[in-house]
N, C-alpha and C positions, 0 to 999 in steps of 0.2 A: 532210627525213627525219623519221620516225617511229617508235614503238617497238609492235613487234607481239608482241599475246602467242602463244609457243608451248610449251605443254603448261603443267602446273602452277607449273614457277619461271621458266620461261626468256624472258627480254624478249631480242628480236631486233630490229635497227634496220633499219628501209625506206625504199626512196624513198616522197617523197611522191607520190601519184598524180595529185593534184589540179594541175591548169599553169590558164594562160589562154585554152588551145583546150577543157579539160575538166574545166570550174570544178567540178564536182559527182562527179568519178569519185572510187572507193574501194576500199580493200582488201579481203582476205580475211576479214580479220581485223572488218572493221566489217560485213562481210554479215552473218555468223555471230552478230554483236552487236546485230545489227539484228532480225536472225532470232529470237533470242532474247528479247529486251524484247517483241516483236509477241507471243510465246507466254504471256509473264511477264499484258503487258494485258490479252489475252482473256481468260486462266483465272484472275484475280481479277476483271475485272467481269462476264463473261458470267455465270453461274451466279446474281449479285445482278439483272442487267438483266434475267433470263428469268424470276425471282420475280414479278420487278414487270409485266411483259410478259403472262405467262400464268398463273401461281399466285396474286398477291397476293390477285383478288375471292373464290377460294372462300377463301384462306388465312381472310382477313379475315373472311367470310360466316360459316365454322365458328367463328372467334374471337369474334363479337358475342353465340354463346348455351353460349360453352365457358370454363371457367377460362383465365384469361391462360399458365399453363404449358402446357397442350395445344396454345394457339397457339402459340407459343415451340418447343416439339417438333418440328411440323410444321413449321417453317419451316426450322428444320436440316435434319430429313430429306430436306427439297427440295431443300436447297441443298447438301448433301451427296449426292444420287444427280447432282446436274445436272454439279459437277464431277468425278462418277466418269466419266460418259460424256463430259464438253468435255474434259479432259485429254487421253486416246489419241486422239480424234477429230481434236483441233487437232492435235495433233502428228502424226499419219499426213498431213493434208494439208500439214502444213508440209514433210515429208519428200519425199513423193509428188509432189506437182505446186507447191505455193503457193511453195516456196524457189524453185523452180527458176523463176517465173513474175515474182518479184520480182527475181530475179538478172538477168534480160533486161530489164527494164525499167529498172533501173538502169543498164545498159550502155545503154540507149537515151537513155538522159535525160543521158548524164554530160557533155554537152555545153551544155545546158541549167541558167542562173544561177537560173531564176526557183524558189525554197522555192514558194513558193506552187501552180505549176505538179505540182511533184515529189507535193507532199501532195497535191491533186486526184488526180494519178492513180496512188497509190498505194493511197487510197483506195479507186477504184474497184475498182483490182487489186483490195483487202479483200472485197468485195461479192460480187464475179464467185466468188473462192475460198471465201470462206461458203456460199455459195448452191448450189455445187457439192456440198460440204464433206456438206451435209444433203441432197440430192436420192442421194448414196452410201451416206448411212447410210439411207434411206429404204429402197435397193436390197437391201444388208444384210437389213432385217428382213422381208424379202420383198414388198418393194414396196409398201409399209404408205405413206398421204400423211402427209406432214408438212408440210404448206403453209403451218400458220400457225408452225410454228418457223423458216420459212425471214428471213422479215422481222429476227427481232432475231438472229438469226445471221449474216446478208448484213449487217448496219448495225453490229456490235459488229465484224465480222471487217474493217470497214472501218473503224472507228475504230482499232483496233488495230493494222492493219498502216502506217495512220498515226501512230502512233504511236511504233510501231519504228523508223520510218523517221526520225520528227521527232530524237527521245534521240540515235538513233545518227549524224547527221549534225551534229547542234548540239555534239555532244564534238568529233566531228572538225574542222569549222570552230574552234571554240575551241583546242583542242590548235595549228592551223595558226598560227593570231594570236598565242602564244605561240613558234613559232618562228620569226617575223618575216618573216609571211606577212600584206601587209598588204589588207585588202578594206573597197574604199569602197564605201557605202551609198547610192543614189540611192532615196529611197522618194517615191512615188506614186498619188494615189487612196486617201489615208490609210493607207500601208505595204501596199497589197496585188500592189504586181509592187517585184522587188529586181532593181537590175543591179549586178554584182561586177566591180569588177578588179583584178586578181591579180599582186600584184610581188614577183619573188623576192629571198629579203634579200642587200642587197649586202657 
């Protein structure tokens, strides 16, 4: 069992979903937590990664023959228009298709012990929904290319949704071991394939 948040105070107890036919399956409650951290990563590091990506050489350029405050200016105002537009962007795709893309994907893998496996291809999930993500908002501003924003947008949206994925399965796992839910470790290849098995407390 577990405790699921519903609404602002209310903790509700669940079963656990996780058995040893579906060592990696999850609630509702951890999608949505998943879903969340994935939005949390992207829109703190995308807006710094696409500085450094595409802005930093003029940033820099104008900075070598301009007072140190003007660079400083500029570099807010960058990084303050790039999270005006990744904020509703990420979140229209998270709503629109990337939730719902992740959600299947999880149901596909919940069968599946191997972490490592799970990040690979959520990762890629990240990639495929960035890359989307910018070829829509391309369409948006009438079909304007964006081809070189598509790179750190496909690469951050797949750091990220790796990301959300890693936080929100490492509490659950943990949370489980605390309720004497115990998982042996076989690692291999310097820890990079894990087999789990799963004993319910007696």
């Amino acid at each position: 069992m577990s405790f699921e948040e519903r609404g602002p105070s209310a903790l509700v107890l669940v079963p656990n979903p996780r058995t040893p036919a579906r060592p990696m399956a999850f609630t509702g409650g951890e999608y949505w937590r998943g879903l969340w951290w994935t939005l949390v990563v992207f829109n703190v590091g995308f807006p710094l990664l696409l500085i450094l990506w595409m802005f930093a050489p003029h940033v820099l350029a104008e900075g070598a023959a301009a007072p140190g405050e003007q660079w400083g200016v500029s570099l807010v105002n960058n990084l303050a228009m790039t999270a005006m537009f990744a904020i509703p962007i990420s979140g229209f795709a998270a709503v629109a298709y990337g939730g719902f893309a992740a959600y299947g994907l999880g149901l596909l893998l919940r069968r599946v012990a191997s972490r490592w496996l799970h990040r690979t291809a959520f990762f890629a999930l990240g990639v495929g929904v960035g890359a989307v993500a910018v070829l829509l908002f391309g369409l948006t501003l009438g079909g304007v290319p964006l081809g070189d924003l598509i790179y750190p947008a496909a690469l951050w949206t797949g750091v990220s949704v790796c990301a959300g994925w890693g936080i929100t399965s490492r509490r659950a796992l943990r949370a489980d071991a605390g309720e004497g839910v115990t998982v042996a470790v076989d690692e291999e290849e310097e820890g990079w394939w894990e087999s789990r098995r799963w004993e319910s407390k007696s």
